[in-house]
C-alpha positions as CSV (number, residue, x, y, z in Angstrom):
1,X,-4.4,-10.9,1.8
2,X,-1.0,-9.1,1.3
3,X,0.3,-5.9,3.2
4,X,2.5,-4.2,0.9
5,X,5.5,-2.3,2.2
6,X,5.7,1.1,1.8
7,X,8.9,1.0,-0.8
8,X,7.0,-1.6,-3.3
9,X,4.0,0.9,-3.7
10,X,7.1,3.6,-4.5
11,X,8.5,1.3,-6.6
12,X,4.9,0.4,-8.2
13,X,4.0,3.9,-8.3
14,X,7.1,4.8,-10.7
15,X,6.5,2.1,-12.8
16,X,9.6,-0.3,-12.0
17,X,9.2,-3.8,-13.0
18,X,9.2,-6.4,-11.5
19,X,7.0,-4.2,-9.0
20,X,4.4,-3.0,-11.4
21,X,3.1,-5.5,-12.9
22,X,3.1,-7.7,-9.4
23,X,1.1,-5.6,-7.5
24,X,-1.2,-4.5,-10.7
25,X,-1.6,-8.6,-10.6
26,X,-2.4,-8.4,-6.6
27,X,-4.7,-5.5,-6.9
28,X,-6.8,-6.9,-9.7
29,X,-7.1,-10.1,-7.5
30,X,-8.0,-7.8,-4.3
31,X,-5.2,-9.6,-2.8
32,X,-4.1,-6.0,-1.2
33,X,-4.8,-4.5,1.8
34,X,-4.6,-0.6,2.8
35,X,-2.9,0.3,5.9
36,X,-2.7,3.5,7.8
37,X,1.0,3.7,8.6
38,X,2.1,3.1,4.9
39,X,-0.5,5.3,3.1
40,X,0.9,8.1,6.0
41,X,4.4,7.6,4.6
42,X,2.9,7.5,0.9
43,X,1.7,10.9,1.5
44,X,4.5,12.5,2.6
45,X,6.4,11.7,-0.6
46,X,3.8,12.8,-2.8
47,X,4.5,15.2,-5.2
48,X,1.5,17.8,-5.6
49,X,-2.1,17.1,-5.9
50,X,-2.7,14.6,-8.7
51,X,-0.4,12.2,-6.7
52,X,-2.1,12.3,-3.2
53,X,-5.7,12.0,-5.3
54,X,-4.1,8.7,-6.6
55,X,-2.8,7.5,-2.8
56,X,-5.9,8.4,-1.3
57,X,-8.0,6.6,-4.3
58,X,-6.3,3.3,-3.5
59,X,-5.8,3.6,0.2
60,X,-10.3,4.4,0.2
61,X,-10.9,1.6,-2.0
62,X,-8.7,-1.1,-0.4
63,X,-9.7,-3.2,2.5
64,X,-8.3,-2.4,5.8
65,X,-7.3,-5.0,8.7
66,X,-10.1,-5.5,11.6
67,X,-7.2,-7.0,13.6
68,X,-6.7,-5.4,17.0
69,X,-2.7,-4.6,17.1
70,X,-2.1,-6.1,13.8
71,X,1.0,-4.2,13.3
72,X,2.7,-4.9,16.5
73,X,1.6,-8.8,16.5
74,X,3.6,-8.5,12.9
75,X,6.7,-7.3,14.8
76,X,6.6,-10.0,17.0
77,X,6.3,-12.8,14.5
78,X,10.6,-11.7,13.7
């Protein structure tokens, strides 16, 4: 299961290869995982209505982590 920075969903988002068709390959294999802090950064970029309907599609239909702290035990691996 991948977490997927916040600038490769922009980058997948506007349709920028090699990005699209990566993540379009990792979401087809539910290899994706939704998490809060991206999604949050997501939606403050979006542009009108149509676009945060789109985040919030993927962010509801993705698995989340069940890991307590996930995101600082990720900092710590550096």
């Amino acid at each position: 299961m991948i977490l997927v920075d916040t600038s490769v969903w922009i980058e997948f988002l506007n349709k920028k290869e090699p990005y699209c068709s990566y993540l379009l390959y990792l979401l087809g294999h539910q290899d994706v995982m939704a998490v809060e802090p991206v999604f949050a950064e997501l939606l403050q970029g979006a542009s009108g209505q149509s676009e945060t309907r789109l985040l919030m599609t993927y962010f509801n239909n993705l698995p989340k982590p069940q890991i307590k702290n996930l995101l600082l035990q990720a900092g710590l691996q550096s």
